[in-house]
N, C-alpha and C positions, 0 to 999 in steps of 0.2 A: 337136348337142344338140337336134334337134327332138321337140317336143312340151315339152323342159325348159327353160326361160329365166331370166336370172338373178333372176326377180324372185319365182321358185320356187326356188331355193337357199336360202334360208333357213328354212327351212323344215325343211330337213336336220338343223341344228342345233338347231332348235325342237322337236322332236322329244321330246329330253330336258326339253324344261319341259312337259311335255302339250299341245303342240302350239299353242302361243302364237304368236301373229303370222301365222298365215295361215288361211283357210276349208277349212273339211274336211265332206264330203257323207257321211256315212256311216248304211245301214240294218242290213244282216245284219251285212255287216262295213262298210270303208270304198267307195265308188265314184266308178272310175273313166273318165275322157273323160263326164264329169256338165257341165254347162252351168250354171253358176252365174251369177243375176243380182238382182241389188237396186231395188227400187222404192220408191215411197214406199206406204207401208200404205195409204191408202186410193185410192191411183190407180194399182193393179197393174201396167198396162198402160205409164205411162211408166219405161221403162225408163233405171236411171242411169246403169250400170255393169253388165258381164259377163265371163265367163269361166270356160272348161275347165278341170276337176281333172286333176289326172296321171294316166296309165296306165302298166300295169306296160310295154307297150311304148316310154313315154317312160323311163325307169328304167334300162330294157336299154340304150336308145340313149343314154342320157346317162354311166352306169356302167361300160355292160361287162358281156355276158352271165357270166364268169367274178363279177366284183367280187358285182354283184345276185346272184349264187346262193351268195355268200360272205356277206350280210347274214341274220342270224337272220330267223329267221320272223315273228316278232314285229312285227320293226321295218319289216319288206319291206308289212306290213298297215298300218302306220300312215303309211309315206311315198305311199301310193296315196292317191289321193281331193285333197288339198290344192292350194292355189293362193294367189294373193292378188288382189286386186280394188284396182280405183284407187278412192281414199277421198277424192278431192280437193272433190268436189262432194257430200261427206255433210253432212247440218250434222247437229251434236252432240246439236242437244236435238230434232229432229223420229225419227220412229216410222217402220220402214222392214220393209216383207217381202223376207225373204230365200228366193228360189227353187231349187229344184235340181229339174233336170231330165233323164231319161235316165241314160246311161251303162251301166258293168256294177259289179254287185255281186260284189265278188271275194270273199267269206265269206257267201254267203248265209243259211248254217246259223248262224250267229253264233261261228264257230272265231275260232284267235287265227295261222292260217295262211291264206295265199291256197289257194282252191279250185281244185283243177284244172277245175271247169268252171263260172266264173266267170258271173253270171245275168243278162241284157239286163233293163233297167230302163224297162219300155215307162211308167209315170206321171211326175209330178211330188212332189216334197215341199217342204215350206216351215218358215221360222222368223220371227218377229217379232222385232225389235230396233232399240236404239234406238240415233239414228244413233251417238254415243261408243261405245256397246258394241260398234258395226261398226269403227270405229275403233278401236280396243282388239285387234281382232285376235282369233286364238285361238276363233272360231266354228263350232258342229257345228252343221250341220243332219241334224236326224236325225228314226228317228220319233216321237221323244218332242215333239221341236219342231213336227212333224206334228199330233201330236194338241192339242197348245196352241193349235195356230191353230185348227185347225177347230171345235174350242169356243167359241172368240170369235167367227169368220168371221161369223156370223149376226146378232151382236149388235153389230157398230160402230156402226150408225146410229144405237144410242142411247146408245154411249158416247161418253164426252172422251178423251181421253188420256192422264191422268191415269186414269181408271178401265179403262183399257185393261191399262196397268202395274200395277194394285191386283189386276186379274182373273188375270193373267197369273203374278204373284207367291204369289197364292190357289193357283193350280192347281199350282203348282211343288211347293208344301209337300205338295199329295195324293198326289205320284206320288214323291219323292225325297229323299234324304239333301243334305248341306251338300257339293258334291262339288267344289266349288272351294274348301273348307276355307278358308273366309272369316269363320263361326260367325253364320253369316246363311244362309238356304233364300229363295230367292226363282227367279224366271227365269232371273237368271244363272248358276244351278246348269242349269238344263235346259238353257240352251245350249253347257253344258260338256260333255254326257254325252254318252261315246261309248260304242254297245254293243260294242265292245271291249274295253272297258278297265274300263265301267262300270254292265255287268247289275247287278251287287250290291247297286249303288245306289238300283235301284228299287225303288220299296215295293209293288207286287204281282204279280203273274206274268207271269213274263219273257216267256211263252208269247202273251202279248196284246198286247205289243210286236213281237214276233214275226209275228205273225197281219198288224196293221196294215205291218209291211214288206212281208211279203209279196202283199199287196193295191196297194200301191204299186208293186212290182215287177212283178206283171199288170198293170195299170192299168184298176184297177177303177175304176165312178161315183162320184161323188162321196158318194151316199147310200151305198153298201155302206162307206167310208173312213168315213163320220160312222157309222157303227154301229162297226166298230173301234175307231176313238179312242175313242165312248163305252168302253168295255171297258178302254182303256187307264188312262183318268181313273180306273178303278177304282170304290169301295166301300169305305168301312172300317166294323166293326164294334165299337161303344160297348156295354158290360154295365153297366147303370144299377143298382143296389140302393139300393129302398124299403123304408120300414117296413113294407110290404105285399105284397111280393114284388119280383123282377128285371125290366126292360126289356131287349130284345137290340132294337138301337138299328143299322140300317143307314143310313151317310148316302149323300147322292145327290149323286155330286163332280160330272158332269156340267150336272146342273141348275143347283144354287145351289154354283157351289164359294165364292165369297167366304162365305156364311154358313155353310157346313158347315167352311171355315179357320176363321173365328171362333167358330164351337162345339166344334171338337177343342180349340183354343186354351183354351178354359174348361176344357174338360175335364183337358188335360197341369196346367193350373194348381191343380186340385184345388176349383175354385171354385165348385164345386153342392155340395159336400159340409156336409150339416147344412143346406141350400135346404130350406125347406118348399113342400109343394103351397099356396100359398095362396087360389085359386080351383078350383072344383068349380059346372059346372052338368050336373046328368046329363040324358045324351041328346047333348049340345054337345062340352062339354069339359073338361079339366085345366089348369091354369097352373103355373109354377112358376120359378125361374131370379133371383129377387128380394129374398125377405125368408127371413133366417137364423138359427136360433134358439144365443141368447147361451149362455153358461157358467150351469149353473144349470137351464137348461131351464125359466124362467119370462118371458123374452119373447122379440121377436123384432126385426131390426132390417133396413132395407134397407142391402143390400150395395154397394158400388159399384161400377159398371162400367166396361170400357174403351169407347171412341169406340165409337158407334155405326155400322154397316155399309147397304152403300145397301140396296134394295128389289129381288132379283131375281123375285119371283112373276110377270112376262112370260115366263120361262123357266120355270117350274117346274112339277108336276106337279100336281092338284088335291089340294085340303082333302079326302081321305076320311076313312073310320073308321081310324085305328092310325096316321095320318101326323104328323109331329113340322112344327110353325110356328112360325114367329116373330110374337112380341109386338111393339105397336108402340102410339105414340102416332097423332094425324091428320097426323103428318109420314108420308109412308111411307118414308123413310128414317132411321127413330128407332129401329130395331130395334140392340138390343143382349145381353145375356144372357139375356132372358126369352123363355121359347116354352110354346109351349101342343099340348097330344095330343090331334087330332080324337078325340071317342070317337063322333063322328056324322059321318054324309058332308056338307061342310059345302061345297058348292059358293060359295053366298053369300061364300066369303071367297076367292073364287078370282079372279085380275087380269082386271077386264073384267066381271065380275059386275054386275049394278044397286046391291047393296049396296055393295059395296066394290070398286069401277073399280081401287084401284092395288090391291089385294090383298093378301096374309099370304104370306111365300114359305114353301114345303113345302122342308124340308133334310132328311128322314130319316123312313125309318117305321122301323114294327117289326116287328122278326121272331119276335119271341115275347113274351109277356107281356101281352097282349088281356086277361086277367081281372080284371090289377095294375088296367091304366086302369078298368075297370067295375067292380071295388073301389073306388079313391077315389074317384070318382066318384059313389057312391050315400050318399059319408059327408053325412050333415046337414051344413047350410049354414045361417051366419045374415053380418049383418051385425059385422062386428068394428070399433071405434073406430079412426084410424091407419089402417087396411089397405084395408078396403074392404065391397063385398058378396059375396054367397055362397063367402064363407070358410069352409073346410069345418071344423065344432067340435071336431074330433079331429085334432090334429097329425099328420101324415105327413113325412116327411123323406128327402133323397134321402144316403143313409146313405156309397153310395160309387161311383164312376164308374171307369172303365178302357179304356180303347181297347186292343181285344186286334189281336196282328199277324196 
């Protein structure tokens, strides 16, 4: 039984539960003789735990060339690539990168059969997770997990770990469905998904997942792999309708995914709907996201929001003309449902500025509707009691929102 041992047998039978209780590497399809190793996330290098995936010529030798060519196609793709990893030295609640490295890719093309000419895996890929979910078993690194990391990769130093898992849970809901039907979208849908099993899943073109595998498979720099995953994190497109025309609203999942999770989140809620513009300074900006106009259409009232989201504008792109920000108090992490529409390049609000050091994070511009904003924009503005200054004296209203697929 060389290359199979019993501590990969089960696995055989885990199979039928999507593949529960051991690690599985998988990019086009699944791969195998891959090098799987675990460390703790912020100290890559000390290694805790390792170990080889199966290859189809572990299979033959363990099976029987006869029995292996008598297993459906299907399942001959899903039993490649697995293994399991000593968990005895994991502790539960610390944060751990999981690496895969090498091997061959036996579906390169993303089929649901082994390729007759299986693709040597010259990079590396990775998944983050925490130590109980490595204990739990049942772990894809894939390149979905690929691109999770390397969106965070740059940015630990200034998170906790706690906002390591908020980031990580952010980005999951941009790219996928609930795929471990738990009725919850977080990370641990990402480290469920096998492209196998689970293109369907992803919410944008399978084609881009695709791309960042096969970058991984060349073993491409690390810079050409962070342009991929961006591409992978995607884009989604919001149709805002004012009393004065449409927004075509692009968010930046890359950049700021925690504030653009929690603006789609308003938006799925239907919670800007009847939001008046309540600020206008033309040449600057728009406001809106806050005060709601009642039954009756004779006043208005603030809405309430959910917890406010940290401060990514470190990561994000500048305050130009047509870029969608967030509002915020002098905490720079008070940002909640209120955001404002550069209609001017407003550098000054950008992280590191003299005016505003922590800065306004940028979630989204626009891709159409430049007139809408320089329309409200030029409405009269006075003081209103309650609300504030340069309230614009003609109500404007965001009438109806939509994230299209």
């Amino acid at each position: 039984m060389s290359g199979i041992n019993s501590s990969r047998l089960p696995c055989i039978v885990l199979v039928t539960f999507l593949l529960g209780g051991c690690f599985q590497a998988n990019l086009g399809g699944t791969t195998g003789s891959t090098l799987l190793s675990i460390a703790p996330l912020r100290d890559p290098g000390l290694i805790i735990t390792q170990a080889s995936t199966s290859s189809e010529a572990d299979w033959i030798d363990y099976l029987g060339q006869a029995e292996w060519n008598d297993t459906p196609a299907l399942l001959q793709l899903l039993l490649l690539g697995g293994t399991t990893l000593d968990t005895d030295n994991i502790d539960p609640e610390a944060l751990y990168l999981v690496t895969a490295m090498g091997g061959f890719d036996y579906a390169p093309g993303g089929s649901e059969s082994i390729s007759d000419t299986p693709e040597a895996v010259q990079g590396s890929w990775n998944a983050v997770a925490s130590g109980q979910r490595i204990i739990d078993g049942g772990l894809q690194v894939s390149a979905l997990s690929e691109a999770s990391y390397r969106q965070l990769a740059g940015r630990l130093d200034q998170l906790s770990d706690r906002q390591v898992l908020e980031q990580l849970d952010a980005a999951a809901r941009l790219m996928v469905t609930d795929i471990n039907q738990d009725e919850e979208i977080d990370h641990n849908d990402i480290l469920a998904w096998s492209r196998t099993l689970d293109a369907a899943d992803y919410l944008g073109n399978i084609d881009d997942v695709d791309a960042l595998a096969t970058g991984v498979r060349a073993g491409q720099p690390g810079a050409s792999l962070d342009t991929l995953a961006k591409q992978v994190l995607g884009r989604r497109t919001v149709v805002m309708i004012t009393g004065r025309g449409t927004f075509e609203i692009e968010t930046l999942n890359w950049e700021a995914p925690v504030t653009v999770d929690n603006f789609l989140r308003y938006i799925s809620d239907d919670f800007y709907i009847n939001i008046a513009f309540h600020r206008a300074i033309d040449g600057f900006l728009i406001q809106t996201g806050l005060w709601e106009l009642q039954a009756g259409g004779n006043t208005v009232v603030q809405k309430p929001p959910r917890d406010p989201v940290r401060n990514e504008s470190r990561y994000s792109i500048s305050n130009q003309r047509g870029t969608l920000s967030m509002a915020r108090d002098s905490n720079p992490d008070s940002a909640n449902a209120q955001f404002f529409i550069n209609q001017g390049d407003n550098s000054s609000l950008d992280f590191g500025s003299v005016e505003n050091p922590d800065g306004f994070t940028v979630f989204a511009r626009l891709t159409s509707g430049l007139p809408v904003l320089d329309d409200i924009a030029a409405i009269p503005t006075g003081t209103v009691l309650g609300i504030g200054i340069d309230v614009p004296l003609q109500i404007v209203l965001i009438e109806s929102t939509a994230i299209q697929d």
